[in-house]
N, C-alpha and C positions, 0 to 999 in steps of 0.2 A: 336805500336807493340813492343812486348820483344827483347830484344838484343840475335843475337842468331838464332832466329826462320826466316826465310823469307818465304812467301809467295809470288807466280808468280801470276801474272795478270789473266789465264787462271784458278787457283782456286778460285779466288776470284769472278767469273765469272760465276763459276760454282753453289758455293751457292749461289747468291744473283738469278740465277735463278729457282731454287730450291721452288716452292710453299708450304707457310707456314703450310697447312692444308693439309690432302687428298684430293680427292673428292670425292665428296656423293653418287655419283651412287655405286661405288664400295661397297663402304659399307651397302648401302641397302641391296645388292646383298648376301652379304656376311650373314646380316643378316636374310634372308629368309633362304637363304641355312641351318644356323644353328638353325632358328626353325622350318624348315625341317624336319631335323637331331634328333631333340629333340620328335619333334613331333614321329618321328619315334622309337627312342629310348623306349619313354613312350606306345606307344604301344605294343611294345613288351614287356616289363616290365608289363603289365598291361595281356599279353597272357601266358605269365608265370607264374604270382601270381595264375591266373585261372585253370592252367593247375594242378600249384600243388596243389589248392583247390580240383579239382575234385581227382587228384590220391591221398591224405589224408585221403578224404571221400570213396574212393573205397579202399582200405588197410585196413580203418576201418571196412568196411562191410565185409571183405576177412575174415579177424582176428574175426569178433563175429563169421561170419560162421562156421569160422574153431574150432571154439573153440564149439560153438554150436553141429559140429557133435560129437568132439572127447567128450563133456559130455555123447552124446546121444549113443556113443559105450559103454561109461562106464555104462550106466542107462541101455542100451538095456540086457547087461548081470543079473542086480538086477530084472526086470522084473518076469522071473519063479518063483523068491523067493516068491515076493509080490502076488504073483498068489497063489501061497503052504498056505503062508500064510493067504488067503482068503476064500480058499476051507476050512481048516484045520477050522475057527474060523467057518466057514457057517453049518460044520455039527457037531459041541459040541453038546455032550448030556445034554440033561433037566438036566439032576443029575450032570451033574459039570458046569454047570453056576455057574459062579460067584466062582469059585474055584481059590485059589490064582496063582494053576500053568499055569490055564488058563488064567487068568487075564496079566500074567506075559507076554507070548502070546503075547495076543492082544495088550499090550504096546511096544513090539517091531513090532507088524506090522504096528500100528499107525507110531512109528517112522520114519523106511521106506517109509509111503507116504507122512510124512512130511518133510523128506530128498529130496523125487523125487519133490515135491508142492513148497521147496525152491530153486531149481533150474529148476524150469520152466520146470518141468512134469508134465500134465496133465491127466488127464483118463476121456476117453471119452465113453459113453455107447448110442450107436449110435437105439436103440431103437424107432421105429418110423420116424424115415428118410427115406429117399427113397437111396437107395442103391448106391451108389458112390465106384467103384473101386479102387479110388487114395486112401480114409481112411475105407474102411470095403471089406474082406476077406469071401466070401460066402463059408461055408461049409456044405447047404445042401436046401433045398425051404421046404419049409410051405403050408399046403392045406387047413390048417383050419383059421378059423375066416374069418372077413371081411373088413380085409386089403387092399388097393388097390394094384397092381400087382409091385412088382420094389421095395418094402415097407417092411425096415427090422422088422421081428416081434421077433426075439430071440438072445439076445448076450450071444453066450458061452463064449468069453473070451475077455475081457475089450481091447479094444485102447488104444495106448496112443500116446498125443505128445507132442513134445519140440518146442516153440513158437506157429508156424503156420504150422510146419512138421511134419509127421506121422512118428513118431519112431516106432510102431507096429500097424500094422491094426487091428481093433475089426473083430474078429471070428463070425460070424453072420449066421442065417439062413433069407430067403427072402421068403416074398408071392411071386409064382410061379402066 
């Protein structure tokens, strides 16, 4: 021993019976508990990746939605146009066919439905269907021909939708 330092017989006594090692059970013990713990950890890690997979994917669908209607406010307004625009070109006279102010026309209402056709406008002319409330609008029944009963025979005024929605229902008359 150093000069200096003394140790008593009661510490010396005290380490040497001091076991070198732990023992095993404990640490068994210990180590269940911590992959337990892990185990439990990764689960919930694993319910939370999920959870925000699902709210991502549901935000995503919120935001086309939303974005879906507000085109379809803005398109449901240019409608009457392309409507104007339709009647207007449907009754030119023989004698101005092909006239350039009419041609001119027709170049812009072609536009506008290649305007509505690149943002997922479509027009649907529901002629021959059987009558669906959710996309056609009856404004009057039909007695003639030999349609079967429920059976749109006349579209006054075109559908239209954005994706798989009815942005305006086609104007129809029905076999009665």
């Amino acid at each position: 021993m150093e000069e200096g330092v003394s140790v008593s017989a009661e510490e010396t006594t005290n380490v040497a019976a001091e076991p070198a090692q732990p023992e095993a059970a404990p640490v068994a013990g210990d180590i269940e508990a911590v992959q337990k713990q892990a185990q439990e950890y990764l689960e919930g890690w694993q319910r939370a990746r999920a959870e925000f997979a699902n709210y991502k994917r549901r935000t995503e669908r919120e935001l086309q939605e939303n974005r879906d209607m507000a085109m379809g406010i803005a398109f449901k307004g240019v409608l009457p146009i392309v409507d104007d625009f339709d009647r207007a070109l449907a009754h030119v006279p023989p004698e101005l066919q092909g006239n350039p102010w009419v041609n001119g026309v027709s170049m812009v209402q072609r536009k506008l439905v290649k305007l509505l056709d690149d943002n997922g406008v479509t027009q649907f002319d529901p002629v021959g269907e059987m009558f669906d409330p959710t996309r056609h609008e009856a404004i009057g029944t039909d007695d003639e021909g030999d349609a079967p009963s429920g059976q749109v025979t006349t579209t006054m005024q075109q559908g239209y939708l954005i994706g798989d929605k009815v942005l305006r229902p086609a104007l129809v008359k029905v076999k009665s």
